[in-house]
C-alpha positions as CSV (number, residue, x, y, z in Angstrom):
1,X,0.0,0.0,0.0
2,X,0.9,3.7,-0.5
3,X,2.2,5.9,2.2
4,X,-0.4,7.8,3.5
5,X,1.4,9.6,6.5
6,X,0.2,11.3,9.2
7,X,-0.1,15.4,10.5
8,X,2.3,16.8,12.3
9,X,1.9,19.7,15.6
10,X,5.1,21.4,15.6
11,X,5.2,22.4,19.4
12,X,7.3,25.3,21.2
13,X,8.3,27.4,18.0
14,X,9.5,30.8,19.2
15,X,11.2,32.0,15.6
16,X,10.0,32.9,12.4
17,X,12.3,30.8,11.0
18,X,10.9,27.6,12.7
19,X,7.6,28.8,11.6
20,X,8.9,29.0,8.2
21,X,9.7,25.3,8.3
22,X,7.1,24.3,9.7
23,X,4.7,25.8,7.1
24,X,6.6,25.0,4.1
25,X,6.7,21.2,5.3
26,X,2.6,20.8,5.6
27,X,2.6,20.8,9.6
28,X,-1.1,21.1,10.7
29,X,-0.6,22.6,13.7
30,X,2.0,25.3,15.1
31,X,2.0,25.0,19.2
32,X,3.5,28.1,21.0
33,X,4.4,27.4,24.8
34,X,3.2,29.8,27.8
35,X,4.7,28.4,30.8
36,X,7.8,30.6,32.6
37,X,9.5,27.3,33.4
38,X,9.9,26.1,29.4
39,X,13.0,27.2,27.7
40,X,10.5,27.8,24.9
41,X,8.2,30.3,27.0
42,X,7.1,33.3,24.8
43,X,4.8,36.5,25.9
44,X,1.5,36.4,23.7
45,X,2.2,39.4,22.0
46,X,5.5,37.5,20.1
47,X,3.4,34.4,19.3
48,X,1.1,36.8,18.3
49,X,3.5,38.5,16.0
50,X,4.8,35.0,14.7
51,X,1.6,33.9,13.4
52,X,0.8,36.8,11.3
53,X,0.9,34.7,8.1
54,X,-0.5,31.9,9.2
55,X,-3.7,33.2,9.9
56,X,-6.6,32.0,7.4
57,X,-4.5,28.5,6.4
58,X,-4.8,25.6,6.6
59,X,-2.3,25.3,9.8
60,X,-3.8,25.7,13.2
61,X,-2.8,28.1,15.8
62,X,-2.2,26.1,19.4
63,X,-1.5,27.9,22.9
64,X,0.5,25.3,25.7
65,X,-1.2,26.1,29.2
66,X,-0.2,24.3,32.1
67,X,-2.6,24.8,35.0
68,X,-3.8,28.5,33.8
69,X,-5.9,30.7,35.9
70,X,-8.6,32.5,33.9
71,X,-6.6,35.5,33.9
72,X,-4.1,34.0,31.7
73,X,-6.7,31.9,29.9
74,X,-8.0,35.6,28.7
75,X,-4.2,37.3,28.3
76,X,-3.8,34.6,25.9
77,X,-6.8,33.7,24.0
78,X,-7.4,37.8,23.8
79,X,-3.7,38.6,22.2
80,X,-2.9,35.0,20.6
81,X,-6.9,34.1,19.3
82,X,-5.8,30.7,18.7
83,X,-7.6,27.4,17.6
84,X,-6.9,25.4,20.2
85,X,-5.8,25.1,23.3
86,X,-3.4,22.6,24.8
87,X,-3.5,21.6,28.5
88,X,-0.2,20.4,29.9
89,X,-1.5,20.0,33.6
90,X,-3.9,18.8,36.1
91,X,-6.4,20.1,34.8
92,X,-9.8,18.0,35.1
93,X,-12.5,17.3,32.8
94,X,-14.9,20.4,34.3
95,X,-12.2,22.8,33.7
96,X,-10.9,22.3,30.0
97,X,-14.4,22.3,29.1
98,X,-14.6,25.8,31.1
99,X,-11.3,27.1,29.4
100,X,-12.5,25.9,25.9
101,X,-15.9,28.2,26.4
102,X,-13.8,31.0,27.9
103,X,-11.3,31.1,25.3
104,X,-13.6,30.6,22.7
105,X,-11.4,27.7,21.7
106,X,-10.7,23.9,21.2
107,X,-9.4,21.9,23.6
108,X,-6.3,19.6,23.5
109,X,-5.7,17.5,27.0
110,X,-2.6,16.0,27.3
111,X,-2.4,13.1,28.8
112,X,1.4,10.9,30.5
113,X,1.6,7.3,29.9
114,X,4.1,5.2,31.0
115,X,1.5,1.9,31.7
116,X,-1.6,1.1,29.9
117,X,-3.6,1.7,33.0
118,X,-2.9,5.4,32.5
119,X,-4.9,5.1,28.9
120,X,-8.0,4.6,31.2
121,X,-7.6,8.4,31.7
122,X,-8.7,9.4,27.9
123,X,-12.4,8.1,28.6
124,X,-12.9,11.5,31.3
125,X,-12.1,13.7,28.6
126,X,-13.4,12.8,25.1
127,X,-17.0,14.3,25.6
128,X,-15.3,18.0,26.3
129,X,-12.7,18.1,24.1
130,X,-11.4,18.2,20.3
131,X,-8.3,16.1,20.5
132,X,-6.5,13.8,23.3
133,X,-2.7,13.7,23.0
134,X,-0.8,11.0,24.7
135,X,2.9,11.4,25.8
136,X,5.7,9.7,28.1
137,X,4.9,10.5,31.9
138,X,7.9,12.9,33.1
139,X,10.5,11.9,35.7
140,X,9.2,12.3,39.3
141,X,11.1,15.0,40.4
142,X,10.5,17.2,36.9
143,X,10.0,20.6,37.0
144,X,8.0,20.7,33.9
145,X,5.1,18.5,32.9
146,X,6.3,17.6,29.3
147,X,8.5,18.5,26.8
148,X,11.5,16.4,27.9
149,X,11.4,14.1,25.5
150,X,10.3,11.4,27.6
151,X,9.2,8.1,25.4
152,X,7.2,5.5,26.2
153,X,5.8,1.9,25.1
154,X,4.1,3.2,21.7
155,X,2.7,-0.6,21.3
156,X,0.5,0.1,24.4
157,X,-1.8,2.2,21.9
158,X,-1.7,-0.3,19.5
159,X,-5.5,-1.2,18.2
160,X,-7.0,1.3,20.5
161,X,-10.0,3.3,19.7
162,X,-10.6,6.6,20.9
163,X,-14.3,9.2,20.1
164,X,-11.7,11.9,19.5
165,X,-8.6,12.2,16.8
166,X,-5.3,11.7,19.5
167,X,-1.9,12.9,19.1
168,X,1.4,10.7,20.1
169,X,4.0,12.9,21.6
170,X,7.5,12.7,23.9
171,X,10.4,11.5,22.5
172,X,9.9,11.8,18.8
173,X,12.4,12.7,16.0
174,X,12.9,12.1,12.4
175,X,14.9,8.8,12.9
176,X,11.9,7.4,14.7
177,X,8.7,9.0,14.0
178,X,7.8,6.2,11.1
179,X,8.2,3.6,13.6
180,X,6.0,5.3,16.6
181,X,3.4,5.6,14.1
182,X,3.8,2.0,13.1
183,X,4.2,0.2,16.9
184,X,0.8,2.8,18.0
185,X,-1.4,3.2,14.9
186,X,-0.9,7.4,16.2
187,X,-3.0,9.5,13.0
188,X,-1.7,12.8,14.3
189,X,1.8,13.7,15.8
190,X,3.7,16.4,18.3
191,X,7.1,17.3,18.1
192,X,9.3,19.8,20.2
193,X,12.2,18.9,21.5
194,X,12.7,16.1,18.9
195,X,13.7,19.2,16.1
196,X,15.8,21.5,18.0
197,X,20.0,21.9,18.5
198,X,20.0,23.0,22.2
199,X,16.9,23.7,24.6
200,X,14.3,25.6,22.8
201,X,16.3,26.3,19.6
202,X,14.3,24.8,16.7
203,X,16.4,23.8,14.2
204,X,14.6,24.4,10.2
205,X,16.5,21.9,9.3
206,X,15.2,19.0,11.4
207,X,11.8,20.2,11.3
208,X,12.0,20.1,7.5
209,X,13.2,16.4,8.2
210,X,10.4,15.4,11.0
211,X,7.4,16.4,8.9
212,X,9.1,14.8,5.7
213,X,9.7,11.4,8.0
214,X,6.0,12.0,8.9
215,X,4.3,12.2,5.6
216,X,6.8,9.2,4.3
217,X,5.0,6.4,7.2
């Protein structure tokens, strides 16, 4: 059979180069990160400023929250306007529904695996929002709730059905993106610290190679 490949969410872009590459390449969604602990944190105004010509595309505009009170919820979705919304935190069921109506805005809940026990998770959240996203559970004593590039057992997705579209995340690069896809049947994929050189600096170059590796599976 042909390749069909999958879509690709570009996550923690903070240049207009990285945006660039990540439009040229076909990414479907461009994630910009507003947490003060991520070496990828930008004020709204600057993703604002990034996304100028990607407004009206076919690419979708995603804000990373972790935990946010309604006063950022409005600082962002005021400045940013963006599609969706991706929660990073603790946030349960109630409240991403309330942030999505607040912000005018889809809902992305994030979700750490590391045992398929922690799949059971996914069934609290796919009445209130548009897509689930699945990534490797951080290390205990992390300061961040993703974006370290944690992995896990992709297999453990293998042949599950979900009522909403689900991302794979954590961990992913070009060298192994085709056989993530493959071991979890993922349709959609997230990327951030898989294409960059150092903490927070996207690299064009890998990103270019990511979403090429994507559409190739």
């Amino acid at each position: 059979m042909p390749a069909m490949g999958v879509t690709t969410k570009i996550c923690g872009i903070s240049t207009a180069e990285a945006v660039t590459a990540a439009l040229d390449g076909g990414a479907g969604w461009l994630g910009f990160m507003f947490f003060a602990k991520s070496p990828r944190n930008l004020e709204p105004d600057a993703a604002w400023r990034l996304t100028q010509g990607v407004r009206g595309g076919p690419t979708k505009i995603v804000a990373v929250l972790v935990d946010p009170d309604d006063g950022e919820v409005d600082r962002v979705a005021q400045v940013l306007k963006p599609d969706l919304i991706q929660l990073h935190g603790s946030e349960t069921p109630a409240r991403a529904r309330a942030i999505g109506v607040r912000a005018g805005a889809g809902i992305i809940k994030a979700l750490p695996v590391s045992e398929a026990s922690d799949l059971a998770a996914a069934a609290q959240y796919e009445t209130v929002v548009e897509h689930l996203m699945f990534e490797g559970k951080p290390a205990p004593h992390a300061d961040r709730p993703g974006g370290g590039g944690q992995a896990f057992d992709w297999s453990l997705l293998a042949g599950r059905r979900f009522q909403r579209p689900w991302f794979l995340a954590g961990g992913l690069d070009p060298w192994n993106v085709g056989e993530a896809v493959q071991q979890s049947g993922a349709p959609l994929v997230d990327v951030s610290s898989g294409v960059e050189r150092g903490p927070g600096l996207k690299d064009p170059a890998l990103i270019r190679a990511f979403l090429d590796a994507a559409k190739s599976v």
